[in-house]
C-alpha positions, -999 to 999 in steps of 0.1 A, spaced: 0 0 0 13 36 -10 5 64 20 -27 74 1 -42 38 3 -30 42 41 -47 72 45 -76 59 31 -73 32 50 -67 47 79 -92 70 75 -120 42 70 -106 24 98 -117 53 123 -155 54 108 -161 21 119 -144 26 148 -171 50 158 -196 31 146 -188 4 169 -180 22 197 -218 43 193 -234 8 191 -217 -4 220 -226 27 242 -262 28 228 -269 -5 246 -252 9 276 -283 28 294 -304 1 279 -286 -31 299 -283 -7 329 -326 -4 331 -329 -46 323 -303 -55 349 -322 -30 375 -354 -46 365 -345 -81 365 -327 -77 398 -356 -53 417 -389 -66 399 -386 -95 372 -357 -118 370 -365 -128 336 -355 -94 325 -319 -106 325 -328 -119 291 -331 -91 279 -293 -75 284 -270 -76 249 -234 -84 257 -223 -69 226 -195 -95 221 -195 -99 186 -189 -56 183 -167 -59 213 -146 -87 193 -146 -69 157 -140 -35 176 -107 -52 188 -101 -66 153 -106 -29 136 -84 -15 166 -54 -39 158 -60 -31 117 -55 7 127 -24 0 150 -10 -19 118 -20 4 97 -3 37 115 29 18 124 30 7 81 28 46 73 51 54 102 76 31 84 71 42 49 76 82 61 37 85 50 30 125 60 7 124 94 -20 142 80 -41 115 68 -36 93 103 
C-alpha cells in the first residue's frame, strides 16, 4: 500500500471505529434499566441485556487493523495528516 491507500485506510478504519463504539454505548443505558429490573422486579428481564461480544470482538479486530496500519505509514515516512 502507497500512503494514500493508508490514508484511506486509515481514515475508513476510524469510521467504523465510531460506529462500533456508538453501538456499543447505545446499549449501555439500555442493559443498565434490564439488569435494574431483573434484579428489583422480574428476574427474567436478565434476558433481555445484549453483551455486545460480537462488536466488542470486531471492535478489537478494527483497533489492531488501525495500529498496523499507522505503524506501516510510520515506516514508509507516510505524511501524518491522513492518520
Amino acid at each position: 500500500m502507497d500512503c494514500p491507500e493508508l490514508q484511506q485506510a486509515a481514515t475508513q478504519s476510524r469510521v467504523d471505529i465510531d460506529r462500533l463504539e456508538q453501538a456499543i454505548a447505545s446499549n449501555r443505558g439500555r442493559n443498565q434499566a434490564a439488569m435494574y429490573f431483573g434484579g428489583v422486579i422480574f428476574p427474567p428481564a436478565y434476558l433481555a441485556v445484549r453483551t455486545d461480544e460480537d462488536a466488542k470482538k470486531a471492535l478489537d479486530e478494527l483497533q489492531s487493523r488501525r495500529d498496523r496500519i499507522d505503524r506501516l505509514s510510520k515506516a514508509k515516512r507516510c505524511p501524518a495528516g491522513g492518520n
